[in-house]
MDAnalysis code that builds the backbone (N, CA, C; Angstrom):
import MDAnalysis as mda
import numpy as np

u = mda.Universe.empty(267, n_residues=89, atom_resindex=np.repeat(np.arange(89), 3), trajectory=True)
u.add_TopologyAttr("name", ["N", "CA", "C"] * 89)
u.add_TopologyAttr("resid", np.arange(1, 90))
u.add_TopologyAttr("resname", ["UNK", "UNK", "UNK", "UNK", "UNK", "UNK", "UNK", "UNK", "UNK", "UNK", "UNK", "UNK", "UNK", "UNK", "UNK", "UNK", "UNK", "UNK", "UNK", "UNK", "UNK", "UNK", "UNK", "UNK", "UNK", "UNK", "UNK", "UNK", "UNK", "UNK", "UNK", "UNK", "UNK", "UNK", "UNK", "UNK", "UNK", "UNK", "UNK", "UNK", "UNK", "UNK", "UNK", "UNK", "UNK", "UNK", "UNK", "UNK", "UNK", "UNK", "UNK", "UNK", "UNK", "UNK", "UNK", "UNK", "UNK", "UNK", "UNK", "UNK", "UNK", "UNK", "UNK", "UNK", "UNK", "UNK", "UNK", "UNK", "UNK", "UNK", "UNK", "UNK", "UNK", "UNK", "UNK", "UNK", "UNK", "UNK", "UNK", "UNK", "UNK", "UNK", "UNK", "UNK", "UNK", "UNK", "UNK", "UNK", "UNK"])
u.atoms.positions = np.array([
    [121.039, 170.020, -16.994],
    [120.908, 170.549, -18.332],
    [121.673, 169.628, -19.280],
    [121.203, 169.581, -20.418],
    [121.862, 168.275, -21.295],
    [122.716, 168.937, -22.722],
    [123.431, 168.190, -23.143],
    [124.053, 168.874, -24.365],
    [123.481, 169.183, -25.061],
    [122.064, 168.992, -25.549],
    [121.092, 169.274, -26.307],
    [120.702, 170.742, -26.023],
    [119.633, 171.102, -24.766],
    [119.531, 171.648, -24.150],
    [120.852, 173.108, -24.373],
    [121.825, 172.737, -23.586],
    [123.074, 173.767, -23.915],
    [123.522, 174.261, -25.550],
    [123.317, 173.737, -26.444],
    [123.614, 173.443, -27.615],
    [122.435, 174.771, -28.151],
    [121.541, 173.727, -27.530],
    [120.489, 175.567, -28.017],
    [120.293, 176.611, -27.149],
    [121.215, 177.212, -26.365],
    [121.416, 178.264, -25.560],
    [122.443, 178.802, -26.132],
    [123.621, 177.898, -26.298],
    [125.023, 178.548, -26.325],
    [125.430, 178.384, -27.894],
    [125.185, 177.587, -28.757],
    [125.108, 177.404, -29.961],
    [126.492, 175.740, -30.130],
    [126.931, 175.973, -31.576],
    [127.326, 174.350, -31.396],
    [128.876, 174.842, -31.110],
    [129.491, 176.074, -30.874],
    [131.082, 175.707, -30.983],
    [131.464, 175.301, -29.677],
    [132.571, 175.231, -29.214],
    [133.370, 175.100, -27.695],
    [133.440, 176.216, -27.181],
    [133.023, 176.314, -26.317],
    [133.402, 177.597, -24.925],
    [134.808, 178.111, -24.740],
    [135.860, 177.041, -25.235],
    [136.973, 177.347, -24.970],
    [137.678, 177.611, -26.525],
    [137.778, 177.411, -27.199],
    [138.310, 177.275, -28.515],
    [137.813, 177.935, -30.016],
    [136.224, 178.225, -29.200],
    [135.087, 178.582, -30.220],
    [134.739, 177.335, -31.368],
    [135.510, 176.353, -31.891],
    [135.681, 175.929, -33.070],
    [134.304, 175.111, -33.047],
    [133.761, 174.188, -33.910],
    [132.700, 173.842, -34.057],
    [132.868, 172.321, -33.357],
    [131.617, 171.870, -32.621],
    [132.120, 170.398, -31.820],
    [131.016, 169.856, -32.936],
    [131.124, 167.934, -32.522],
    [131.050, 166.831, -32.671],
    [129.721, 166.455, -32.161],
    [128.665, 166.390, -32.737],
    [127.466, 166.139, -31.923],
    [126.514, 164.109, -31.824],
    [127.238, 164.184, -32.861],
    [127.275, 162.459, -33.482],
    [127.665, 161.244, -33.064],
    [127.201, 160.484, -32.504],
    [127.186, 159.011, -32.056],
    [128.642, 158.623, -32.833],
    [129.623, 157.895, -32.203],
    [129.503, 157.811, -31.081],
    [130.619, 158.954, -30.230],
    [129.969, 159.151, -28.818],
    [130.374, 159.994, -28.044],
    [132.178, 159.876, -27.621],
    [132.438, 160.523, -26.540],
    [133.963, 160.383, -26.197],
    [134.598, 160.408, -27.228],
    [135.036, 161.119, -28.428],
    [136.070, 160.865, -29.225],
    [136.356, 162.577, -29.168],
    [138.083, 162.977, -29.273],
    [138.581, 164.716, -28.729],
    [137.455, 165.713, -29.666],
    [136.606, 165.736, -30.198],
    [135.924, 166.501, -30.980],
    [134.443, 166.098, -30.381],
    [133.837, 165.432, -29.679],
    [132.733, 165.278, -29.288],
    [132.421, 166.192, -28.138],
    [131.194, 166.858, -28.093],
    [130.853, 167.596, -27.600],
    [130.238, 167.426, -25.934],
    [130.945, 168.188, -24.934],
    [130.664, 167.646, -23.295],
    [130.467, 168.773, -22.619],
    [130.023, 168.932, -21.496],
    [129.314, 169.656, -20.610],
    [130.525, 170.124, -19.959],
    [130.953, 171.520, -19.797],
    [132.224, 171.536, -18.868],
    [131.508, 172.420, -17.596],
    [132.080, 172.218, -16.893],
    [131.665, 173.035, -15.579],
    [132.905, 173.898, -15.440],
    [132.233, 175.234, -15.487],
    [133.126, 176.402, -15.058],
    [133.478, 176.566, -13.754],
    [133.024, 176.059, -13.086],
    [133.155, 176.336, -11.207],
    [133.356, 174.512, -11.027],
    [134.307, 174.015, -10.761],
    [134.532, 172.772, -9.969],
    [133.946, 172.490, -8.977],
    [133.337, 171.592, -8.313],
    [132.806, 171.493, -7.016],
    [134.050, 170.505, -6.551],
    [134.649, 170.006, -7.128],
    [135.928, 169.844, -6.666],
    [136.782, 170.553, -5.958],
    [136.551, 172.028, -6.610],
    [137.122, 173.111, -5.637],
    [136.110, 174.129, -4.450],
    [135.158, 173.568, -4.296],
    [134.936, 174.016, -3.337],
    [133.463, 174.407, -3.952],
    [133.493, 174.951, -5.163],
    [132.452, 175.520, -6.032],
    [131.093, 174.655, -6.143],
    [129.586, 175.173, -5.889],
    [128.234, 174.564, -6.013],
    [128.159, 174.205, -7.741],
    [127.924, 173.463, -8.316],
    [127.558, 172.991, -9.615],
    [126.265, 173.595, -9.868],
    [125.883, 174.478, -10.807],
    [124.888, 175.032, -11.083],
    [124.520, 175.398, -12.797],
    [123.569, 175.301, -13.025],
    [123.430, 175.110, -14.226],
    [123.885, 176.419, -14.831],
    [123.603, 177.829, -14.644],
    [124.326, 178.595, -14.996],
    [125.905, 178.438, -14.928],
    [126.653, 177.887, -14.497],
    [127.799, 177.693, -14.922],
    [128.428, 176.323, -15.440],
    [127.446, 176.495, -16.519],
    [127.336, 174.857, -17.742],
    [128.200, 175.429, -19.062],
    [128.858, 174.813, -19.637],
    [128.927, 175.136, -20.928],
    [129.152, 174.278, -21.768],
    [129.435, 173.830, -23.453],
    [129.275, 172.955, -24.064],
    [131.468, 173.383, -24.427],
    [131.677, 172.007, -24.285],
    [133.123, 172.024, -24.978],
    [133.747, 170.861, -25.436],
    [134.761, 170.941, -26.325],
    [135.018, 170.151, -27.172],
    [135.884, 168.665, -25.707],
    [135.835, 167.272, -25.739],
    [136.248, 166.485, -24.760],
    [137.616, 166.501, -24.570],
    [138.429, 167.345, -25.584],
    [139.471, 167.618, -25.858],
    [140.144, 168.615, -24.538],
    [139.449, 169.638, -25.019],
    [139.357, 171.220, -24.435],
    [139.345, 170.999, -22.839],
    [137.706, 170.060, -22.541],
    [137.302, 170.011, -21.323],
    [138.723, 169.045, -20.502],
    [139.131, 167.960, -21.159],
    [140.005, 166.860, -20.848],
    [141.771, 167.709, -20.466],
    [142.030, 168.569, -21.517],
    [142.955, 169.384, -21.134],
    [143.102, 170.366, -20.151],
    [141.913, 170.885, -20.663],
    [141.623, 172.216, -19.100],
    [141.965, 171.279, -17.834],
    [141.270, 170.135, -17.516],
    [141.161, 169.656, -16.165],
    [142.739, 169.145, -16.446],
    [143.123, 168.548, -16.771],
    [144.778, 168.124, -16.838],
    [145.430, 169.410, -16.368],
    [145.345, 170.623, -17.030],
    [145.914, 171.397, -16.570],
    [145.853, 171.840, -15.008],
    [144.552, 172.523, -14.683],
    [144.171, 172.400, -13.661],
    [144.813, 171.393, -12.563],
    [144.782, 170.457, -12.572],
    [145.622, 169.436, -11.772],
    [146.700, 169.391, -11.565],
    [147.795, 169.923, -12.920],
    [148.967, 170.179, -12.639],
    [149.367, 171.242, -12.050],
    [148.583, 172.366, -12.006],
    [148.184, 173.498, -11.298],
    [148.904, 173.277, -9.978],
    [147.311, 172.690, -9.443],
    [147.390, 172.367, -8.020],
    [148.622, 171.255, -7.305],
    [148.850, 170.305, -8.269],
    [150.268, 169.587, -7.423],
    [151.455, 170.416, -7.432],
    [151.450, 171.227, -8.584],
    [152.698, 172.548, -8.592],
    [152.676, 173.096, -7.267],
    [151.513, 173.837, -7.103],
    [150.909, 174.644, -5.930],
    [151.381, 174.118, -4.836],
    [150.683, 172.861, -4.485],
    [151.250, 171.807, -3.207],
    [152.137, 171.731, -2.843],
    [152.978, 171.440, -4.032],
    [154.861, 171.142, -4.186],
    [155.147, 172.266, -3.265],
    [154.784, 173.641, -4.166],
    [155.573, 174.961, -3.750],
    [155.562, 174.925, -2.108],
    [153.939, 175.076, -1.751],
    [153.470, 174.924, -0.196],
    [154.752, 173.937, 0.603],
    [154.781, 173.165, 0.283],
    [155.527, 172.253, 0.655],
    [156.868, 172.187, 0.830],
    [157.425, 172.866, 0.158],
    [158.752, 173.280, 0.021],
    [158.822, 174.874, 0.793],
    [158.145, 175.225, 0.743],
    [158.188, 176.723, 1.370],
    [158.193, 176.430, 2.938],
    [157.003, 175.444, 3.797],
    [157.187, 174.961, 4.890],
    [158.376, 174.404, 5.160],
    [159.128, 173.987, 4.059],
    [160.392, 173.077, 4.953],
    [161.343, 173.502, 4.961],
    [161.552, 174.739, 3.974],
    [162.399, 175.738, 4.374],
    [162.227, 176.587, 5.458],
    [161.110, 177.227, 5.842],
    [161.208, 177.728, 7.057],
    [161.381, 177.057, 8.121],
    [161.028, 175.639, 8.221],
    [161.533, 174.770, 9.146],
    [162.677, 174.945, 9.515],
    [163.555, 175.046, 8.507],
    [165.260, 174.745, 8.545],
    [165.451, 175.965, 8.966],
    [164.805, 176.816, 8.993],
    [165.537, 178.402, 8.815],
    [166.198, 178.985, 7.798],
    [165.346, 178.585, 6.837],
    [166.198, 179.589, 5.486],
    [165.398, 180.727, 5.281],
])
């Protein structure tokens, strides 16, 4: 499904922010408008067009930053939790 396409389903704001995106040449700049995937197949999740949405490169670029810091937090914790029980704490 293409930004076009999504654009006339979902209308022109961001999924995440609501605010109005960037539809204009040229692309990649934090206000230009991108395809975010709600389900990662990174995480395990099938990519499917029902879970498409239109968001600002900003929005989409942060979400996944976040997300990432997420998961190395997560790891860390895992990680530290194993090596304490190692020790016996």
């Amino acid at each position: 499904m293409s930004v076009q396409a999504l654009r006339s389903t979902f209308g022109p704001n961001c999924h995440w922010c609501k605010l109005p995106m960037d539809f204009d040449a040229p692309h990649g700049r934090p206000e230009s408008a991108t395809i975010e995937h709600l389900n990662d197949a990174t995480l395990g999740s099938v990519r499917k067009q029902q879970h498409r949405r239109l968001a600002h490169a900003a929005c989409n670029q942060a979400r996944n930053a976040f997300r990432l810091q997420a998961e190395r937090g997560f790891a860390q914790w895992i990680e530290d939790r194993v090596r304490a029980a190692r020790a016996g704490l």
